[in-house]
N, C-alpha and C positions, 0 to 999 in steps of 0.2 A: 504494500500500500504506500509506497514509495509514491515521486513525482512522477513516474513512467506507468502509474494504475499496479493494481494486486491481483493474485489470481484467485482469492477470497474474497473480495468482495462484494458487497451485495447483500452477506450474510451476516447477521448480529452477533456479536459475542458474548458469553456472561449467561448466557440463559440455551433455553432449547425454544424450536418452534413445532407450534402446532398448526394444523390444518384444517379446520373445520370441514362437515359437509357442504354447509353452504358457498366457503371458501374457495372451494374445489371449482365449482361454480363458475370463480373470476378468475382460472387460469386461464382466460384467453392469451394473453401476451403473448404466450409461446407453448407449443410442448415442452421448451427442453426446460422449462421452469420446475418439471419434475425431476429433471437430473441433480438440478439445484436441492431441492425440498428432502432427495435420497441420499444426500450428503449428508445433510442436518442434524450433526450429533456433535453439540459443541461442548467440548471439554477445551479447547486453542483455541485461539483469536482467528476470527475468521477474517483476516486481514483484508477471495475471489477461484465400419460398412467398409469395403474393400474399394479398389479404386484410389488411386493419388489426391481428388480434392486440389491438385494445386488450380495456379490461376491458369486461364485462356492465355492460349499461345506459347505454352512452358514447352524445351525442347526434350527437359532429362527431367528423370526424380529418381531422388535418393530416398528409398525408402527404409526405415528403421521398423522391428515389431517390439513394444515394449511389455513383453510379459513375463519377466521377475524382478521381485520386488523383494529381496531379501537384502533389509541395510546391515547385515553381519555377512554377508558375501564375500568371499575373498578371492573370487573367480575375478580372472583380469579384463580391461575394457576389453570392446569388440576393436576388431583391426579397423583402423580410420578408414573411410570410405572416401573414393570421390563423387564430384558428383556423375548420378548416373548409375552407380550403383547400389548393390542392394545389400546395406546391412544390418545383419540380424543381431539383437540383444538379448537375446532369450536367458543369460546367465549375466546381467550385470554385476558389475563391484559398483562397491559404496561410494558412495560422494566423500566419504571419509581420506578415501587414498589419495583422493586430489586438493585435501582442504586440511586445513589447519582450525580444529573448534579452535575458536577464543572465547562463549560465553556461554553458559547452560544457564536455564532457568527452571528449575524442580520444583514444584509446587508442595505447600506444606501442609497439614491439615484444613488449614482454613481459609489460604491463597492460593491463586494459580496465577502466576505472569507469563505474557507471551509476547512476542515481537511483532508489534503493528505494522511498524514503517522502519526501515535500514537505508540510510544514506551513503552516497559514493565517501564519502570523510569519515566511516565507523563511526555514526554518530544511530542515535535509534529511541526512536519511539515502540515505548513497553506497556501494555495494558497489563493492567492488574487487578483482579476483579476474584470475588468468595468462591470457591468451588463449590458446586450446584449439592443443593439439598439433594438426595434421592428420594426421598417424603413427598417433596414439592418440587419436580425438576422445572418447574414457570416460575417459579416466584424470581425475581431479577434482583440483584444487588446492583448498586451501583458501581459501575466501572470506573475505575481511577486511568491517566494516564504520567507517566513522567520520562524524562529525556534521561540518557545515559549514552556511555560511551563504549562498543562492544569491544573494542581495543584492550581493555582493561578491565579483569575483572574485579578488581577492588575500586572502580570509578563511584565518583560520585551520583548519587540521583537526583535530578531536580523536581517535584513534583508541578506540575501543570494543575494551574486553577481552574475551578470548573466553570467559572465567569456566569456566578449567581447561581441561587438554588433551584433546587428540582423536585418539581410534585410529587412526581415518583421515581422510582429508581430506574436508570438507562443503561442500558447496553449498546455496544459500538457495532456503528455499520460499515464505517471506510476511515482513514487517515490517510493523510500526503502531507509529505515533509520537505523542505527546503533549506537554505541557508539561512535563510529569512523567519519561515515561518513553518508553524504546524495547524493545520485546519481537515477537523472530524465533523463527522457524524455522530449523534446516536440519536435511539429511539425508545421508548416505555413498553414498545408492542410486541408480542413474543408471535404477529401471526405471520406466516408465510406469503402473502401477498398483500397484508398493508401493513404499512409500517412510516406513521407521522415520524417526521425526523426532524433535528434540530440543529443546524450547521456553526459550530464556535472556528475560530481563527485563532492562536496563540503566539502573540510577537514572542523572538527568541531573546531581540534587545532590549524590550522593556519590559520581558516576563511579566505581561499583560494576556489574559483572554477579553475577546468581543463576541457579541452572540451576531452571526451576519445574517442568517434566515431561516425560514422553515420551510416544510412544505406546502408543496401547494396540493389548494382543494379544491375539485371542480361542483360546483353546483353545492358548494357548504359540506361535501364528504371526503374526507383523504383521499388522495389518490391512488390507484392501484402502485405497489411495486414495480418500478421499470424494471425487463431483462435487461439480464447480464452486470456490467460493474455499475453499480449505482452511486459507490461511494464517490469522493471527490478527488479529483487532479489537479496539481497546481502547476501553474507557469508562470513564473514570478512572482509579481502580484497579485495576479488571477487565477480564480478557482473554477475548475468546470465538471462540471455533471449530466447525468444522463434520468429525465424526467416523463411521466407520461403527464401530455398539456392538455389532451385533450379525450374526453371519459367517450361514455358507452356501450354499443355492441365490437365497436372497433376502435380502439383505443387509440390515438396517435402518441409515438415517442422523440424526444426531440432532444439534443445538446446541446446544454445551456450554460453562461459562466455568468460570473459576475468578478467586479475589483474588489481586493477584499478593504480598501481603502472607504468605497462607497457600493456596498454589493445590491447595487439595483441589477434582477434579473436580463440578460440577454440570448433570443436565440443565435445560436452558431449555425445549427445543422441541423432541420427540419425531417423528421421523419426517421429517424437513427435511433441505434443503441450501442452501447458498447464500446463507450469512448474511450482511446488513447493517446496519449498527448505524451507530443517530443518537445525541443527545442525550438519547432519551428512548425510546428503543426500539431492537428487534430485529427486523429483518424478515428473513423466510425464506419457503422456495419448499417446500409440500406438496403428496403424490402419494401414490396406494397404492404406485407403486413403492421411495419411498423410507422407507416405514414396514412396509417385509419382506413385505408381501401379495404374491405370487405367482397369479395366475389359470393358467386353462387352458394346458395344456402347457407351464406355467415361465413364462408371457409375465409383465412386469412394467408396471402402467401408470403411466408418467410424461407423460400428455399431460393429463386430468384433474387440473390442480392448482391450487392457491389459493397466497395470500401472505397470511401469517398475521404477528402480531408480539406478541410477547413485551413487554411493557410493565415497564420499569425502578420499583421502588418497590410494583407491585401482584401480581409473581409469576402476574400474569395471562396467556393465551394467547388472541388474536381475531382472524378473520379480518376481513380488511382489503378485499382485492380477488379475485374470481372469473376472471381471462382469459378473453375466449374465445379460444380457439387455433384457428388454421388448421391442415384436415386433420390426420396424425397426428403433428404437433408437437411441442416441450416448452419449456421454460424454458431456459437454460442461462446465465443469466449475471444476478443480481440487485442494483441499486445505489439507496441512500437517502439524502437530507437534507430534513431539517425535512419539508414534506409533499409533496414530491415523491419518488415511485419510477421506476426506471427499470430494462425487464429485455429480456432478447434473446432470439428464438427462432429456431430451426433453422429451416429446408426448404432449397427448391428455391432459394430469394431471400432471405437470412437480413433479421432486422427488428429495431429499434430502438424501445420503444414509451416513450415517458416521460407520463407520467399525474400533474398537477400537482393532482389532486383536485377540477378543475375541471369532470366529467364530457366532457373537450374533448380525448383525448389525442394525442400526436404520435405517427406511424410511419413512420420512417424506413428503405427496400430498400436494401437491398444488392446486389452483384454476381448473378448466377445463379450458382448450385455456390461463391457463398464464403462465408463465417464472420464473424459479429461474434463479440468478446470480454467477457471481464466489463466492465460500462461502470462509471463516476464520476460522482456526482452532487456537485456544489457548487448554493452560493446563486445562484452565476451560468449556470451552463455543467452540459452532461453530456458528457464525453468517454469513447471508446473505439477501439479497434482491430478493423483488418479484417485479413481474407485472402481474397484477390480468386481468384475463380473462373477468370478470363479469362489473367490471364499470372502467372507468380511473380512478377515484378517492379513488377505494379499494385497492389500489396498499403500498410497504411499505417495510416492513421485519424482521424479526425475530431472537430473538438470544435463542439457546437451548443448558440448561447447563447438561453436560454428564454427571455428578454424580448424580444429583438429577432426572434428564429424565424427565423435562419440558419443555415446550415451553413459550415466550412470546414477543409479540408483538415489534416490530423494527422500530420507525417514522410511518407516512402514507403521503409520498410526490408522490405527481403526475410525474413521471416522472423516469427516471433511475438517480440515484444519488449514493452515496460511502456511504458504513458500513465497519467497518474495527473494529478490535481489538487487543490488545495486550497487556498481562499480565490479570489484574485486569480494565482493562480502556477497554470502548467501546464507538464508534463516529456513529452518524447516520442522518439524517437528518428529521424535523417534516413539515410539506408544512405551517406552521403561518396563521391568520387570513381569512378564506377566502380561502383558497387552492391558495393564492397570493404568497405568503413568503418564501422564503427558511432559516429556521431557524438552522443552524449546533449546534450539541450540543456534548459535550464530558463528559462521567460520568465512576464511578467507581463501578464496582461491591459489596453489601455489603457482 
């Protein structure tokens, strides 16, 4: 949940979600909101089909199958690939053998801290929030958050004010962090498709929090949950998010920022979800379904989409890339830096596709019946999270370095939990003794 978006995002921390029948109801946004909801077992901060999926016009793909997940592996990576061909990960090693931990965070009877957001400077926003009744797995504590330095395990903490008090007790939906600044989310609401949120800013030099908005309500009701990252991305000053603007049978979703100086709302991107935001752009995931078109009998199409991007300085909007998608497909998880993108698609064998602009992209399978997450793009690596179709307990995530074109293994926690990356630093979670523990750990790249 870095400034480059998280591949947890979306999802609240501190508490569990529930789904009502009636709720059920208002999953129009998407199917893959299900793959979201089958995650949903939070003990960590939830910081976000066959065939290539790359884009139109690609000449080669390099394809990866990522099916083990064992972070006690001691099986060596796969031989690098070029591109073009086809390599197999079926016995990954740990991310361990490439990474030097610098910080574990172990939860104690009555706390769990986890890593929100990790900056290229080992600097890091840590949520700290009661580990969940089992009596009462809804009832929300308040989530704390404070800055630290993963460099150092004896750093100082500075605690982050929560900038005024709270009705009830919140749980965290997204953070992005900067030089500058740290600006979250949270929300009171334990449901899986609404979720009233409340957006703070916290300067770093005047160790000051601002409250800059809420959400928005169409017709006096909250609005549904946008797919995919909902939390917030910062670009300097500005913070941008991804909203539904417009309610009904077909809901429209839209990319919106505001300054966090004077955060009056603005559209960027009309009809999107799934924003990613570089240095110098915004990239987002377009569909008629997410620009309210409705076809025959209420069907929404979200399989027809492009990735279009919002250009910083020119208020321009162009599309970028065309996917083809395998069968009746979608998008669901989109991530950017500098000219690499990277996005995930559903089926049968969920995929991995990272596209370096090289017309050469990578597509990396997944389990049959499981799920990738929003993935991270850095200079070096794309990391992301799985949920393994085959056992609950193969479940995990992977981080793949672009230069070298390996794969290797990313924690093995039961459940949806946050990976995140930035710079040389990668955060993920390992399930501890027993598939009991949720062990947060933050290391660097060697």
């Amino acid at each position: 949940m870095s400034a480059h978006g998280h591949p947890g995002g979306g999802t609240p921390v501190g508490g569990e979600v529930r789904v009502s029948a009636d709720e059920r109801d208002h999953l129009v946004m998407r199917a893959l909101v299900a793959a979201v909801v089958a995650m949903v077992v939070l003990a960590g901060c939830g910081s976000s089909s066959g065939g290539s999926g790359g884009s139109a016009g690609a000449t080669a793909t390099t394809t990866a199958t990522a099916a083990a997940n064992d972070v006690s592996s001691t099986a060596a990576a796969s031989t690098p690939a070029a591109a073009g061909d086809t390599l197999g990960v079926g016995g990954v090693s740990s991310v361990t053998t490439i990474t030097n931990v610098l910080r574990s965070f172990t939860p104690s009877k009555r706390f769990e801290s986890s890593p929100a957001a990790i900056a290229a400077d080992g600097s890091a926003v840590v949520a700290r929030f009661r580990v969940a009744d089992p009596d009462h797995p809804l009832r929300l504590s308040q989530t704390r958050l404070y800055l630290t330095d993963v460099r150092d395990q004896d750093a100082a903490n500075t605690l982050i004010p929560l900038g005024g008090a709270r009705r009830k007790p919140t749980q965290l939906i997204g953070v992005s962090m900067n030089d500058n600044w740290v600006v979250w989310m949270e929300t009171p609401s334990t449901s899986a498709t609404v979720q009233p949120w409340t957006m703070y800013a916290y300067n770093r030099a005047t160790r000051t929090t601002t409250r800059l908005t809420s959400s928005r309500k169409i017709k006096g009701v909250p609005a549904l949950v946008a797919p995919g990252y909902t939390g917030p991305s910062l670009h300097g000053g500005m913070v941008i998010w991804a909203e539904v603007a417009k309610g009904g049978a077909a809901p429209r979703v839209d990319i919106v920022g505001c300054h966090l100086a004077d955060c009056r709302r603005r559209t960027l991107i009309r009809g999107a979800a799934y924003p990613a935001v570089t240095s110098n752009a915004i990239y987002a995931v377009t569909a008629p379904g997410y620009r309210g078109i409705a076809g025959r009998k209420g069907h929404r199409d979200f399989h027809n989409v492009a990735i279009e991007a919002y250009k910083f300085g020119t208020d321009r909007v162009v599309r970028v890339r065309t996917p083809a998608l395998p069968g009746s497909t979608t998008i669901i998880g989109l991530a950017a830096h500098g000219g690499t993108l990277a996005w995930t698609i559903n089926g049968r064998r969920p995929q991995l596709v990272i596209d370096t602009g090289d017309n050469k992209p990578t597509t990396i399978t997944g389990d049959k019946g499981g799920g990738f997450s929003y993935p991270v793009v850095t200079a070096r690596t794309v990391v992301w999270a799985e949920s393994s179709g085959d056992s609950p307990a193969n479940v995990g995530g992977y981080l793949y370095r672009l230069q070298e074109h390996d794969v290797y293994s990313l924690g093995n926690k039961s459940g949806l939990y946050g990976v995140d990356a930035a710079g040389d630093y990668v955060s993920w979670q390992d399930a501890g003794l027993n598939n009991t523990t949720s062990i947060n750990r933050v290391g660097r790249l060697r």
